[in-house]
N, C-alpha and C positions, 0 to 999 in steps of 0.2 A: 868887068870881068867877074865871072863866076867864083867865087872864095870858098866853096863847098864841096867837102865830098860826104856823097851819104853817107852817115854812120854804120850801117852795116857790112859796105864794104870795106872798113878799119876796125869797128870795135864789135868784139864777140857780141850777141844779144844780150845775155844776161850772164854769170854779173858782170856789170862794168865797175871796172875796180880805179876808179880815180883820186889820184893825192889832193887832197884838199890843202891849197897854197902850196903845192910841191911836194914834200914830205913832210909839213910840219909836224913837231914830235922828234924825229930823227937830225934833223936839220932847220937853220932860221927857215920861219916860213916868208913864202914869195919873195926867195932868194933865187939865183943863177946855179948857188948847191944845192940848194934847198928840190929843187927843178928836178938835178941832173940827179939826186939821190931818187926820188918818185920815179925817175924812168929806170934805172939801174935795176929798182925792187921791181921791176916788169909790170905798173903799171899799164890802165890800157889809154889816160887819159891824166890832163894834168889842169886842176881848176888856179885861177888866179883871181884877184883882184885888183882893177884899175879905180887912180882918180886923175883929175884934171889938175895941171896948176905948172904954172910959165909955159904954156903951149907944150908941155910934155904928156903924155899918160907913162904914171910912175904905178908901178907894179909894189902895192903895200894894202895891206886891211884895213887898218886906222886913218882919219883922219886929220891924226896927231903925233905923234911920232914917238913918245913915252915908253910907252908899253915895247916897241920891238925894235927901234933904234936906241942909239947913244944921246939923243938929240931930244930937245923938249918944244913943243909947241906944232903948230898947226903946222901941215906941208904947205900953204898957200902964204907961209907970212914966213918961211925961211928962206932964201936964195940958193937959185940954182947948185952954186959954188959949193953950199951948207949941205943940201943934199946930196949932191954928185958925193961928199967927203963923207957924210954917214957909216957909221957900223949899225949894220943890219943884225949883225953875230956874226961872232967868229969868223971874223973880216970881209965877210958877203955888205956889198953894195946893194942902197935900193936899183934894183933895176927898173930899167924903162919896158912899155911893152914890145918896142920894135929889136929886143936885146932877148926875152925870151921867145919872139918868136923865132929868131933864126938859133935856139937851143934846142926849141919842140920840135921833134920830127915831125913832117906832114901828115904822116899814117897813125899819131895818136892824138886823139881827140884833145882840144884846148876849150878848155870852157872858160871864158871870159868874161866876170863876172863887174857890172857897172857900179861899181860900191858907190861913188861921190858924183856930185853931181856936175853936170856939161861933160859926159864923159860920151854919151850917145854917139852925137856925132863927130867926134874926132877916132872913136875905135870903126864908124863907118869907112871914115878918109884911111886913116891906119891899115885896113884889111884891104883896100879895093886893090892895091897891088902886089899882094901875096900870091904866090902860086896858088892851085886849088889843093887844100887842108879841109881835115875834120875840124870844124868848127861849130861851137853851143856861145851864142850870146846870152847870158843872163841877169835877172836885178830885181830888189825888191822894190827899185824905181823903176814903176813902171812906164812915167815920163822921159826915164832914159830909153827907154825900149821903144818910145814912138818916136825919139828924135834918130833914134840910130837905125831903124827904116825909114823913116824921112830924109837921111842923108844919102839912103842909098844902099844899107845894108842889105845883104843875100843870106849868110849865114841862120842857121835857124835859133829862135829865138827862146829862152825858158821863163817864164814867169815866176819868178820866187814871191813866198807870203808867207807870213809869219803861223797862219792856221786856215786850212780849210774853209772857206764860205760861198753863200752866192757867186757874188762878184769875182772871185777867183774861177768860179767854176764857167762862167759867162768871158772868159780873156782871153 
């Protein structure tokens, strides 16, 4: 199934005004409030960050938990149970991705970006039965970007890099 719809048929050409993690600033970032406040302010678009870990994609920036949960240590070495119970702030849960996609409306762009790694191919599996949505896959793993068209992805895909070079300009 098709998982796209062209961005110009949802998002003005220029500017696109998208919440980076939701609203972060306003709200915990790559919260379920955090989300719902970035579409409130009329964004046109709402970026996120997934990683992998107990067969979920959890919707968080870090691969630690420190800095924006209550909770200390890697997402991959705490338990389901530990997670699901987390304070994200101000009593926002880490969400899962399949929890913000049925928040994001279809007609604004989600840009989903592959923060951790083996996230390619599960946000493939993840999307192939979503209606069709504005959708941007992005990462600065660019290894997650070949697995998640190797899985199957349709969604259009953005290359992130830390600075401009060759080989950025060659992807």
């Amino acid at each position: 199934m098709n998982t796209t719809v062209p961005f110009d048929r949802v998002i003005p050409p220029v500017p696109w005004i998208v919440g980076h993690r939701g609203a972060a600033g306003l709200a915990p970032e790559n919260t379920l409030p955090g989300i719902r406040r970035g579409l409130a302010c009329g964004v046109q678009g709402i970026e996120i960050d997934v990683h992998w870990a107990h067969e979920i994609l959890w919707v968080l920036h870090d691969d630690t938990l420190s800095r924006t949960t209550n909770l200390q240590g890697r997402l991959d070495t705490l338990s389901v149970e530990q997670l699901n119970a987390a304070d994200a702030g101000a009593g926002a849960r880490i969400p899962r991705l399949t929890d913000v996609l049925a928040a994001v409306p279809g007609n604004s762009l989600l840009n989903i970006e592959l923060k951790g790694q083996r996230t390619g191919a599960p946000v493939a599996h993840a999307l192939e039965a979503e209606a069709p949505r504005a959708l941007l896959v992005t990462s600065f793993r660019w290894e997650e970007l070949d697995a998640y068209r190797a899985a199957g992805g349709s969604a259009p895909i953005g290359v992130l890099a830390p600075r401009l070079n060759d080989r950025v300009l060659r992807a």
